[in-house]
N, C-alpha and C positions, 0 to 999 in steps of 0.2 A: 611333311610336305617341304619343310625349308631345309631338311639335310639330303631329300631327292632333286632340291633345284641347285645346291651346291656342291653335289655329286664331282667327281672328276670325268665322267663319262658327258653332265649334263654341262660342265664349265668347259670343255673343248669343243662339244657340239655348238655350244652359243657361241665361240671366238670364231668359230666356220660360219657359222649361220650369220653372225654380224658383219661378217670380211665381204660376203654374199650381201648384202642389205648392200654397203658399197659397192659394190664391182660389178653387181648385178647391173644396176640402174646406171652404174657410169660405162657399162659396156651397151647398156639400148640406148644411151644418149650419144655414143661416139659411134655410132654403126652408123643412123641417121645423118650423124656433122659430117662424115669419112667416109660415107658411098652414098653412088647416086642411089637412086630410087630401082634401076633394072638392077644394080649390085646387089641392091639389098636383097633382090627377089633369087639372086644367084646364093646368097652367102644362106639363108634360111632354107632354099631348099637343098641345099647340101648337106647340112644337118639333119631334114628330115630323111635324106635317103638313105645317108648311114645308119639313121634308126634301122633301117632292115637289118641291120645286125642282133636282129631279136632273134631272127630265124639261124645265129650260131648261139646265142644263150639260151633259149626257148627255158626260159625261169628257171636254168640250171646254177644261178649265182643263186638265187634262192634257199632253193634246194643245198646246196653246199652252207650256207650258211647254219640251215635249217639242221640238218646231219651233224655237222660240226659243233654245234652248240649241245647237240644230246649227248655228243660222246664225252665236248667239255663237261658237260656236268658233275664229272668224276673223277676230273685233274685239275691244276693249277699253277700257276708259273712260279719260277723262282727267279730270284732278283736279276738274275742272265737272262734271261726269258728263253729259258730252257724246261721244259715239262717234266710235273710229276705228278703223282696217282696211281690211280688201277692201270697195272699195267697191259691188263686186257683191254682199255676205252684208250689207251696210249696208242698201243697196235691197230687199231680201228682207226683210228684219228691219223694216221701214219700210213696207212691204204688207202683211206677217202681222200687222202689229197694225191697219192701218187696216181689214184681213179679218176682225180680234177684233171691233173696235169693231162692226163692222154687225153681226155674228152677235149678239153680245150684245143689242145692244140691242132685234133683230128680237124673239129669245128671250126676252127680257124683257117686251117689250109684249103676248106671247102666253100664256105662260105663266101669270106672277102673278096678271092675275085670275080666271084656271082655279083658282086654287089658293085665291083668296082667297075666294070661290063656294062651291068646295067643299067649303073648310072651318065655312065657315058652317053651310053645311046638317047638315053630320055631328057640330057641338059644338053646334048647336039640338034634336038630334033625344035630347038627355037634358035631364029637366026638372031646373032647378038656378035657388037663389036667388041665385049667382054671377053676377059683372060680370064679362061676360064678352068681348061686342059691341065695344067700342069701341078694350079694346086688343088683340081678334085684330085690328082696323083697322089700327092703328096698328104692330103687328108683321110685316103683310103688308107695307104700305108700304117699312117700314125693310129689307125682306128683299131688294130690291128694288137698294138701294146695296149692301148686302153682297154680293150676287151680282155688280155690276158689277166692288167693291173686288178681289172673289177675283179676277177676269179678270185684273186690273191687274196684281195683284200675283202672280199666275203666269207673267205675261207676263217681269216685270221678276224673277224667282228664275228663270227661264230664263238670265238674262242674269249667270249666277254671282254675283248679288246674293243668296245665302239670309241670310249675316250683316243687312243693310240690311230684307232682308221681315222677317225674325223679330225687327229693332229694332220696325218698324214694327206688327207684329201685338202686338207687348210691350204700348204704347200705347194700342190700340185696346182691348187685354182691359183695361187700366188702368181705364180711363177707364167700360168696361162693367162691370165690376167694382162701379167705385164708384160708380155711377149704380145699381145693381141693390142694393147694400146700403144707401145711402141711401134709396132711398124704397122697400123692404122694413123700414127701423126706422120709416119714419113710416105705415106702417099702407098699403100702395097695391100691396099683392095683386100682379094681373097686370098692372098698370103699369108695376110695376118690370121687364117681363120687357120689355116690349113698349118702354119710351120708353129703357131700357139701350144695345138691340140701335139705337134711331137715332142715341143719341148717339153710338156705337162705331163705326158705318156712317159717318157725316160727320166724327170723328177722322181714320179711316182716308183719306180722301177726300183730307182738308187735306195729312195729311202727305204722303202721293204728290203729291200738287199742288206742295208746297213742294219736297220733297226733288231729284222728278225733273221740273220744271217744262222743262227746258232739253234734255235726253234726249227729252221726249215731243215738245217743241215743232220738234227738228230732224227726226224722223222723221216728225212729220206735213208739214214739208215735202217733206223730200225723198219718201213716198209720192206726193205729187202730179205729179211728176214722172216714177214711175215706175209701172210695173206690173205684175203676175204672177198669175198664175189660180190661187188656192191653194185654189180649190174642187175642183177634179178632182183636187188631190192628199193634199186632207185626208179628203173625205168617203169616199173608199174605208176608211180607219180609223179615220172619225168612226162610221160606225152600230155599229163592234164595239165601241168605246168605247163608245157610247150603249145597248147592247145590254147591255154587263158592269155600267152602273152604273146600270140601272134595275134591273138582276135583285139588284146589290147593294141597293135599297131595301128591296125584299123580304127580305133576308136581313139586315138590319143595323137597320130602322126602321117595321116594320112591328107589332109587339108592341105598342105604348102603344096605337096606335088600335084594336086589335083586342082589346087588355084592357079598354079603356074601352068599347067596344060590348057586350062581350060579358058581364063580370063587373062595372064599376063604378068610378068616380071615384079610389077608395081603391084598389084594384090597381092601376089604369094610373100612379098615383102613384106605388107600389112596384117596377114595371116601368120606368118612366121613369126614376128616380132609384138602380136598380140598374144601367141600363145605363149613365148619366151615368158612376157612377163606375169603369165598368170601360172605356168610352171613355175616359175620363182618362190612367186607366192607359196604354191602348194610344198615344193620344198624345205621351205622353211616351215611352215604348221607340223610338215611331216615329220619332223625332226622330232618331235617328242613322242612320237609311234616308233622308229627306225630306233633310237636310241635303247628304246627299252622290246624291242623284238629280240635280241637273244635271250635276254632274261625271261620273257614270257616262254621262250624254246626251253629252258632250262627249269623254268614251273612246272611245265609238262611234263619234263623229264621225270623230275623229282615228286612229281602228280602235289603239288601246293597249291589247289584251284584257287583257295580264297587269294590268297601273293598276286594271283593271275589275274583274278580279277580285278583286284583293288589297283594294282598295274595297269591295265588294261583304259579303267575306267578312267583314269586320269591323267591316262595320256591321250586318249580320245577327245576328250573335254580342254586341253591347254591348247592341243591343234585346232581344231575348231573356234577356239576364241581366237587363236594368232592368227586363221585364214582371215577370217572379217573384219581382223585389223588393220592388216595388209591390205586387202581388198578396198576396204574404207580409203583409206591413204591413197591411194591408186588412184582414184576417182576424183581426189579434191586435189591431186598432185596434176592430173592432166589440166584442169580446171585453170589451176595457177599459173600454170607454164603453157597455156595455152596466146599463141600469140607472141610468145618470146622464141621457144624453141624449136624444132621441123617435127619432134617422136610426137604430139597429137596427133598430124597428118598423117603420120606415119602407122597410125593405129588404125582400127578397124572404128567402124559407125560404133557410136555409144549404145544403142541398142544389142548390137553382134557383140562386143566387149561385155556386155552383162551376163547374154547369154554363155559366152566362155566361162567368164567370172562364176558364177553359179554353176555350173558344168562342174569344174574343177571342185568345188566345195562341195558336192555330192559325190565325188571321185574319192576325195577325202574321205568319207565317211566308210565309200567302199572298201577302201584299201586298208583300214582299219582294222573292219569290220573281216577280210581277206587273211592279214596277218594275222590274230587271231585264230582261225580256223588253221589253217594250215600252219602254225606250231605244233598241232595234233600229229604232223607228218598227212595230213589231207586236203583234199583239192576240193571241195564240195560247189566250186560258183564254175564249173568247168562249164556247163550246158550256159549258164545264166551271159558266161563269158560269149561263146560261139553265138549265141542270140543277138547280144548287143553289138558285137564285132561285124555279124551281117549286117543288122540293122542299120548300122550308123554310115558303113563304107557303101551298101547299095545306095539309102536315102540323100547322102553325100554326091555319089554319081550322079544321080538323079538329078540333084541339085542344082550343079556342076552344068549340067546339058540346057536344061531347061530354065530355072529362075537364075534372077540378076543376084548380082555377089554377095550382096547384105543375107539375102537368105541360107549363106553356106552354114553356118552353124544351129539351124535347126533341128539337122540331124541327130547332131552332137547332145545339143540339149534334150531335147524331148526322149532319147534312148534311156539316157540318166536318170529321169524322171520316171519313166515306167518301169526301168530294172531297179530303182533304190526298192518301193518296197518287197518285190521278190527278193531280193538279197539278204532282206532285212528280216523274212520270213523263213528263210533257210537257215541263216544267222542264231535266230532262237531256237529253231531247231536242235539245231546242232546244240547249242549248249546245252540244252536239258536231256542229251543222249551222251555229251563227254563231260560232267560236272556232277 
């Protein structure tokens, strides 16, 4: 246990994850101090609308990650961070990415300005004396690299590089960090949201450029050379991927825009920056799933069920303790600083806050419980997905028309609650059919 927490994979994940424990909380206290209350409702739901940027990944960084780690399992860097191995999982590994690169970029030129469109249209259809035009511009754009950046960098945490992404993601948040707190002190609203996210995007860019210049440069040779049809083997569990993480939009990023439509600038604010902080939260628990999800790729590979499991098991259990630590603090944090600072007010009713709060730590459990299975190369919660994906966005509409605000995350919760134990029931399934 104490040479899995002193890991190099698990010692960069924590300097991310603790950079995060600051920057998090000093970026929901400076939102608050540094815009009004309609800003705020402006600056969260701009964030959730780029989330529709699901429908150009549709779980295909997954998926790459997923691929990439089978084929790593039979190579290994050398001190240049140039690859060696089977030179047959070389050449594969040297396709899947030149297969990433086209997907991407197809998906990119289709997508973002679907999104850039129709975000327009739906932050124009409330009248507001907010600037608002130039940097949802300017945020589309930027959204644009970041989605390439994520490919990149799923591709290369596939290849048992998590220590090296999570240096790399360390950077990127730096660097957005302090571009978003600078010009939030000089008075630039949603500029700071919007010119943050491009410096962070071209950080990211550089460093992959520099780090793994010689890695990407030998595979895009040797894909020339070779070839492999990884459409007919990805796209059978590309749509269930793309099926699970649109119906996840619905069930994880649908509330901001639906509180801004429906109640007002100042709730989608409160919704926005309540879920900010419970995403936090979940992030950082998740960090001890995500760290060890290529290696569980790579058990599978190499079929080491027990490795997988004893993996598995204990990183389920350090998340889980970390959410309700998190979670805990949270709660006696608002407590304290209630009456000093505006982010109370700024939060949802303490009752809607719990139900989040809880929401999310059964989310946890899913997602777990998700990666897991699909290291198998399977999608098995695809139906379980589209179930609660309806359930949450109709009962949310619903919500949304009919009951006052406090009741928006009903949906949210009680979906969680009736899909954990189906989930939980497929879950054992599946293991006593691939174990």
């Amino acid at each position: 246990m104490l040479k899995t927490l002193l890991s190099y994979d698990v010692r960069h994940s924590a300097i991310n994850q603790l950079w995060r424990l600051f920057s998090g909380p000093l970026l929901l206290l400076l939102v608050p101090l540094y815009l009004s209350a309609e800003a705020q409702g402006y600056w969260y739901t701009f964030i959730s609308l780029a989330a529709l940027a699901v429908f150009a990944d549709m779980g295909f960084s997954s998926i790459l990650l997923l691929y990439s780690s089978h084929e790593f399992a039979h190579l290994k860097f050398n001190p240049d961070k140039t690859l060696t191995g089977n030179t047959q999982h070389l050449a594969r590994l040297a396709t899947l990415g030149k297969f990433a690169l086209k997907w991407s970029s197809a998906m990119a030129i289709v997508i973002f300005p679907l999104v850039l469109v129709a975000g327009y249209f739906f932050l124009n259809s409330k009248g507001s004396s907010i600037n608002w035009q130039l940097p949802w511009l300017i945020y589309g754009a930027a959204s644009v690299l970041v989605f390439l950046n994520s490919m990149l960098l799923s591709f290369i945490e596939g290849c048992d590089s998590v220590g090296d992404v999570q240096k790399i993601r360390f950077y990127i948040s730096v660097s957005t960090v302090t571009v978003t707190a600078l010009l939030l002190f000089c008075g630039e609203e949603l500029y700071a949201l919007a010119i943050a996210l491009l410096a962070g995007a071209i950080t990211g860019l550089a460093l992959i450029g520099h780090r793994y210049k010689k890695m990407l440069q030998q595979l895009c040779i040797a894909s020339r050379n070779n070839h492999h049809a990884w459409a007919p083997e990805i796209m059978p569990l590309m749509w269930r991927f793309a099926v699970s993480w649109i119906s996840g939009y619905f069930i994880l990023s649908i509330f901001t825009p639906l509180a801004f439509h429906f109640y007002g600038t100042v709730e989608a604010g409160q919704v926005g920056l309540s879920m900010a902080v419970c995403m936090a939260l979940f992030s950082i628990a998740n960090i001890w799933v995500s760290i060890n999800t290529p290696k569980m790729n790579m058990y599978v590979a190499q079929k080491d069920y027990p490795a997988l499991e004893t993996t598995f098991k204990r990183a389920l259990l350090l998340a889980t303790l970390t959410y309700i630590l998190g979670l805990a603090t949270l709660f006696i944090g608002i407590e304290l600083l209630k009456g000093y600072l505006p982010i109370a007010s700024r939060l949802l009713s303490h009752t809607a806050l719990t139900l989040v709060g809880l929401g999310w730590l059964i989310q946890l459990w899913i997602n777990s419980m998700a990666v897991y299975m699909r290291a198998h190369k399977r999608e098995p919660l695809l139906i379980a997905s589209v179930v609660q994906g309806v359930y949450v966005g109709a009962t949310t509409l619903a919500i949304s028309i009919y009951l006052p605000f406090d009741y928006l995350f009903l949906g949210f919760f009680s979906a969680l609650c009736l899909v954990m134990p189906w989930v939980y029931w497929i879950f054992k399934n599946f293991k006593r059919s691939h174990t």
